[in-house]
N, C-alpha and C positions, 0 to 999 in steps of 0.2 A: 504494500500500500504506500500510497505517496505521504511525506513528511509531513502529519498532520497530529495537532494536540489528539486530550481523550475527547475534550470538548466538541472540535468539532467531529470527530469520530460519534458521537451520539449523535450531534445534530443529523449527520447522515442519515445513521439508523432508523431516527425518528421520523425520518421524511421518507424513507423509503428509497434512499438513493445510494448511487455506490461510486467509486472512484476509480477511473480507468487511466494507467499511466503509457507512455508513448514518449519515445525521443526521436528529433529530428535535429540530427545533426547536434551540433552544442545547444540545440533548445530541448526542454523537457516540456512537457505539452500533459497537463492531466487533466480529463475529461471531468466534470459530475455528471451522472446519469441518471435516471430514475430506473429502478428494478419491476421491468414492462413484460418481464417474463423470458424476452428473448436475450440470446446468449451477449449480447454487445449493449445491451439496453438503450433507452434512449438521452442522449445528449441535453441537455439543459442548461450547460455553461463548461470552461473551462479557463484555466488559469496557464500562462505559458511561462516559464524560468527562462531567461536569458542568460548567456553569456558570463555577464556581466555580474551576476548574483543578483539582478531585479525579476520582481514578478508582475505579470499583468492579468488582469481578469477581467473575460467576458460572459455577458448573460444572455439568455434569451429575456427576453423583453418587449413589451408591446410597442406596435411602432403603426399607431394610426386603426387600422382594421384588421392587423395580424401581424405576429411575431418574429423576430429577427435578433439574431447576435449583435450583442454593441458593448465595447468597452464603457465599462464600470468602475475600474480602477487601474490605476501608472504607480510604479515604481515603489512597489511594496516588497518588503526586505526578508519574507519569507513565503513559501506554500501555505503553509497555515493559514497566514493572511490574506492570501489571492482566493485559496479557496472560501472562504469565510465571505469574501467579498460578494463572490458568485452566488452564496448561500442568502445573505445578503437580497440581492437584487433579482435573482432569477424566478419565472413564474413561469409553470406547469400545471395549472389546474386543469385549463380546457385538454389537456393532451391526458390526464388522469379520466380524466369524464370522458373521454374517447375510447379510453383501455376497458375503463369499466363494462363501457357496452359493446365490448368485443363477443364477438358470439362464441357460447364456451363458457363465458367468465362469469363468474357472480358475484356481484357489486356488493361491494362491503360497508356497512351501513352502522352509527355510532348515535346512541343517544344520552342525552344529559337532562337531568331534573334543574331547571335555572330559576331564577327570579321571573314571575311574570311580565314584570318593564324587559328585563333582559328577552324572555322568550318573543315578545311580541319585536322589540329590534333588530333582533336574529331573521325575524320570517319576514319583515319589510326589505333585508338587504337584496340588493340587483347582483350583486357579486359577490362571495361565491352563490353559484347555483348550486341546488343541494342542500339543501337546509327548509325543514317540512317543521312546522309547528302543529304538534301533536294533541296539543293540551294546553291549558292556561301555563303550565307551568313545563312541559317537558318538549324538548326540538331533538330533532332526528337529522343526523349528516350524513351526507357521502363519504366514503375518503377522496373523494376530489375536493371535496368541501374543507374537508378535516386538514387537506394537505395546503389547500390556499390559504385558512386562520393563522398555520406555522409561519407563516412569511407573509403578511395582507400587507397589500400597498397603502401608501399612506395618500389621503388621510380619512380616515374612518372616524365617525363622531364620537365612537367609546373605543380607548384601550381594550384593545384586543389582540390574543398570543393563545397556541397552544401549545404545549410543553407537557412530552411523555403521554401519559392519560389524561391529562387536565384540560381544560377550557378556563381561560382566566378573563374575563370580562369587568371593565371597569375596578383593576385589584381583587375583584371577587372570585375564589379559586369553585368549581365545579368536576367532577367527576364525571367523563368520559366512559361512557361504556360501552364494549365492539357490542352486536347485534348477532351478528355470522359471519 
């Protein structure tokens, strides 16, 4: 695996994603993927080592009405950091909600008992897709869902992070729980 803390090694995990390394020539080149089931998975971002000892990272990122690589970060003094960067900025949801309904696959589904202000927030959001309000108090996620909360773009009217099994909402910690 590429030179990376425990840290970001969880974050990985937690997102579902894995890290593919490659040299070209005196560049070292390591992909972030998402784990889509196929042996190379899909791309997401990567971070390249130069020469030099500097790193650069790129994400995939929205650019108008569909997604494209674009530098996110110059002249970061380690892997750790480039990937971090990528971690950082990159967004895979729609490409998650695509896997999902791969034929075959059974879409994995997550719910949480929340605050009613919170659950009713949750089920007005436009993005992520995936998020069913079940009840006054309890919302239902995809992991497409679950995977764009771990990295939402800003700016979102309430604090919002998911981290391991939790849902953390305005500082409020909530319990995540898979479905199947």
């Amino acid at each position: 695996m590429a030179d990376v803390g425990a840290a970001v090694r969880k974050l990985l995990e937690q997102r579902n994603l894995f890290l593919k390394t490659e040299h070209d020539g005196p560049e070292k080149i390591v992909y972030v993927c998402v784990d889509d089931g196929e042996p190379g998975g899909y791309p997401v971002g990567h971070a390249i080592g130069t020469a030099g000892g500097v790193w650069l990272a790129y994400a995939r990122v929205p650019q108008g009405t569909y997604f494209d690589s674009a530098q996110v970060a110059v002249g970061l003094p380690t892997c750790d950091a480039a990937v971090r960067a990528v971690l950082d900025h990159a967004r895979y949801a729609d490409y998650l909600r695509a896997v999902e309904r791969s034929p075959g696959r059974a879409t994995k589904t997550y719910t949480a008992v929340v605050d009613p202000g919170h659950a009713e927030w949750l089920a007005k959001l436009e993005e992520p897709r995936g998020i069913t309000r079940l009840s006054d108090d309890k919302v239902r996620f995809t992991e497409s869902a679950v995977a764009y909360l771990r990295n939402p773009p800003p700016p979102l009217s309430l604090f919002v992070e998911v981290q391991g099994d939790q849902l953390i909402l305005d500082f409020t910690t909530y319990k995540l729980t898979r479905d199947r």
